[in-house]
N, C-alpha and C positions, 0 to 999 in steps of 0.2 A: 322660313324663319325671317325673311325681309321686314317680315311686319316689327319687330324686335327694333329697327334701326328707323321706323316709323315716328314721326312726330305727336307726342300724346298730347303735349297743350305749348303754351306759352308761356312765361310765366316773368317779369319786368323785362320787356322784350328779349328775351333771351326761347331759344326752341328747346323745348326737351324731350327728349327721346325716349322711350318705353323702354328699351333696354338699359340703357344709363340708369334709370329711376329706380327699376325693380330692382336690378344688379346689388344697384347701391345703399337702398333702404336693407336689403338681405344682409348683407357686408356689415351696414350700421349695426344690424340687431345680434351678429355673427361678436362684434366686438362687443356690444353691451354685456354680451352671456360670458365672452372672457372676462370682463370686470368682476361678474360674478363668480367666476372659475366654475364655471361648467362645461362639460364636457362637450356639452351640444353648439359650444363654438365652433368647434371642428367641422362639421358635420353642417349648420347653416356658411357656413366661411366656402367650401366646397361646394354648396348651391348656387351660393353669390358669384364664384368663377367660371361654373358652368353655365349659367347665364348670357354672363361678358363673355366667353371663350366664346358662344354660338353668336353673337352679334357684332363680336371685334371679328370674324372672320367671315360673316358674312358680308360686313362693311370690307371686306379686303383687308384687313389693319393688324398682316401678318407678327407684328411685333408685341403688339396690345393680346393678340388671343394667344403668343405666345407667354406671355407672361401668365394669362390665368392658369394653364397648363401648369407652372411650376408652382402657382397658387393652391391648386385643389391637389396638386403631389406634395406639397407640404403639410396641408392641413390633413392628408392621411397620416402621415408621419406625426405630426401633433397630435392626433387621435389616438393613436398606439402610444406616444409618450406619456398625454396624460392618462388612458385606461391602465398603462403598468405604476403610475404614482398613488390615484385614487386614494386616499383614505390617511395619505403622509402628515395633514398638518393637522391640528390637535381637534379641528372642527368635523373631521373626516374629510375634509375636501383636498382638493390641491397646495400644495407647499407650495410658499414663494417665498425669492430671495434676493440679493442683491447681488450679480456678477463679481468675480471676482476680478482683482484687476490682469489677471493674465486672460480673463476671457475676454474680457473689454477690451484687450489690446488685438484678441484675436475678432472679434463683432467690429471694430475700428478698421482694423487692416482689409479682412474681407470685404467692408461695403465700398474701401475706398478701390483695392482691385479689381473688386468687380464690376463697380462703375466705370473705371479704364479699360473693360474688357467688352465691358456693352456695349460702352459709349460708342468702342473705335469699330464694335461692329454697326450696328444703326449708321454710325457715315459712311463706312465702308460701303453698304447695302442700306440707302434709303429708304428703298420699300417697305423696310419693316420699321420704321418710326417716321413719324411725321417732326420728332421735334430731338434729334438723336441722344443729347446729353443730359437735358431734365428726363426724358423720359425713364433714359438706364438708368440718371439717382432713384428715380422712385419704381423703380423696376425691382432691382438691387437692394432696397432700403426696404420697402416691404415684404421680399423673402428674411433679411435680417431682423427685419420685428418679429416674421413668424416663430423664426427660428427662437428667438430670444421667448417667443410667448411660450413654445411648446416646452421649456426648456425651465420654466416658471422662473423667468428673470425679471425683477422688476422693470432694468434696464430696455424692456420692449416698449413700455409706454416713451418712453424718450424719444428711442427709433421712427413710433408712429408720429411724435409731433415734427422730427425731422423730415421726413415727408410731405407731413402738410404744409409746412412752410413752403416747400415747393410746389405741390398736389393744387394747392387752388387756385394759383394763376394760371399754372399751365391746363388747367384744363377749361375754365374759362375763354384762353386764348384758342382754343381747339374745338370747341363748340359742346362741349362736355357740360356744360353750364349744373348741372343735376349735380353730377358729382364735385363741381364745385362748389353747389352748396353742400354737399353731403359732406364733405371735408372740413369745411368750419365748424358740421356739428362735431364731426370727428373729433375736432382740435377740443373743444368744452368736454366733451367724454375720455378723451385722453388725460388733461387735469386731473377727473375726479377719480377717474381708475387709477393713475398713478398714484394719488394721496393715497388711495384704498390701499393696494399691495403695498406702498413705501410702508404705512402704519403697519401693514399686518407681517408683511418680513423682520421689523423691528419685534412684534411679540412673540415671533415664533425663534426669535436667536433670544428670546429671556428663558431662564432656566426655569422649571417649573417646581413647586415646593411641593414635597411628597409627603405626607403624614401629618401633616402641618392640622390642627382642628380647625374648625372653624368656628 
C-alpha cells in the first residue's frame, strides 16, 4: 500500500499524494450525496475512511488512521439511522431539522470535551498527532458533524464549516496540500447544503393543508 502515500503530481509547488487526492475527492462526493440526503453518503463516507485509514497507517500517522476508524464506525451508524428514517419528509427522503437547543448544548459541550480529551492525549503520546490540538478539534468536530448529519440536523453543516476554518491551514502546514484544497471546496459546498436543509427544515415544520382544492 506504500504506493497510496506516493507522490501523484505537483500542483503550485505543493506535492500531492495519491492517497490524500482519492481519499478526499471520495469524502467530497460522500458529502455532495448528503446535501442530496442520500443514503449513499454513508456508504461513499466509509470508502473515503478506508482509503486514509490504509495510507495514515501506512505513513505511520497512528492518530490520523485512528480517526478514520471512528469515521467509517460512524458512518455505519448513520447508514442504519438513515435506512430506519427513509421515507419521513414529505418528498419520501430524509427529514431534516433544526437542533434543539438542549441538543446544541449537548453537540457544544461534547466537541468542547472531547477536544480536552484528544488534545491532552495527542501531547501526552505524540506519536499519534504531528499537530496535537488542531488535530483533536478536527478529529472531535468531524465525528460531531457526523453525528449531527446522521441525526438529520441542520446544525451539521455549521459543524463542517467549523472545521474547515481550521482543516485548511493545518493541513497545508503538514504537507496535506490536496486536502487543503479539498476543504475550501468543502467550505462553498457547506454554504449551499446548509441553505438547502436550512429551507427545507423550515418547510417541513409548516403544516400541511389537507382537503384544501386546488
Amino acid at each position: 500500500m506504500n504506493w497510496l502515500n506516493s507522490e501523484a503530481f505537483t500542483l503550485f509547488g505543493q506535492h500531492i499524494r495519491w492517497a490524500d487526492m482519492i481519499g478526499n475527492v471520495i469524502g467530497l462526493i460522500g458529502l455532495a450525496l448528503g446535501w442530496r440526503r442520500s443514503i449513499w453518503t454513508w456508504p461513499v463516507q466509509f470508502l473515503s475512511g478506508a482509503i486514509l485509514l490504509a495510507a495514515f497507517a501506512t505513513a505511520h500517522l497512528s492518530g490520523s488512521a485512528g480517526k478514520q476508524l471512528v469515521v467509517m464506525a460512524v458512518a455505519v451508524w448513520g447508514y442504519w439511522q438513515w435506512n430506519r428514517g427513509r421515507g419521513t419528509a414529505q418528498d419520501g427522503s430524509i427529514a431534516v431539522r433544526f437542533a434543539t437547543w438542549r441538543e446544541r448544548g449537548y453537540l457544544l459541550g461534547g466537541a468542547a470535551v472531547g477536544t480536552l480529551v484528544v488534545g491532552s492525549l495527542f501531547t501526552a503520546y505524540p506519536s499519534l498527532s504531528w499537530d496535537p490540538w488542531p488535530d483533536a478539534y478536527i478529529f472531535v468536530g468531524t465525528i460531531v458533524a457526523m453525528y449531527a448529519q446522521a441525526r438529520g440536523m441542520v446544525e451539521f453543516w455549521f459543524a463542517w464549516l467549523l472545521v474547515d476554518l481550521v482543516g485548511v491551514p493545518l493541513n497545508f502546514a503538514n504537507g496535506f496540500a490536496f486536502s487543503g484544497f479539498v476543504y475550501i471546496i468543502y467550505g462553498a459546498l457547506v454554504l449551499w447544503g446548509m441553505r438547502d436543509w436550512w429551507l427545507r427544515s423550515r418547510k417541513a415544520g409548516q403544516p400541511s393543508l389537507e382537503g384544501v382544492p386546488a
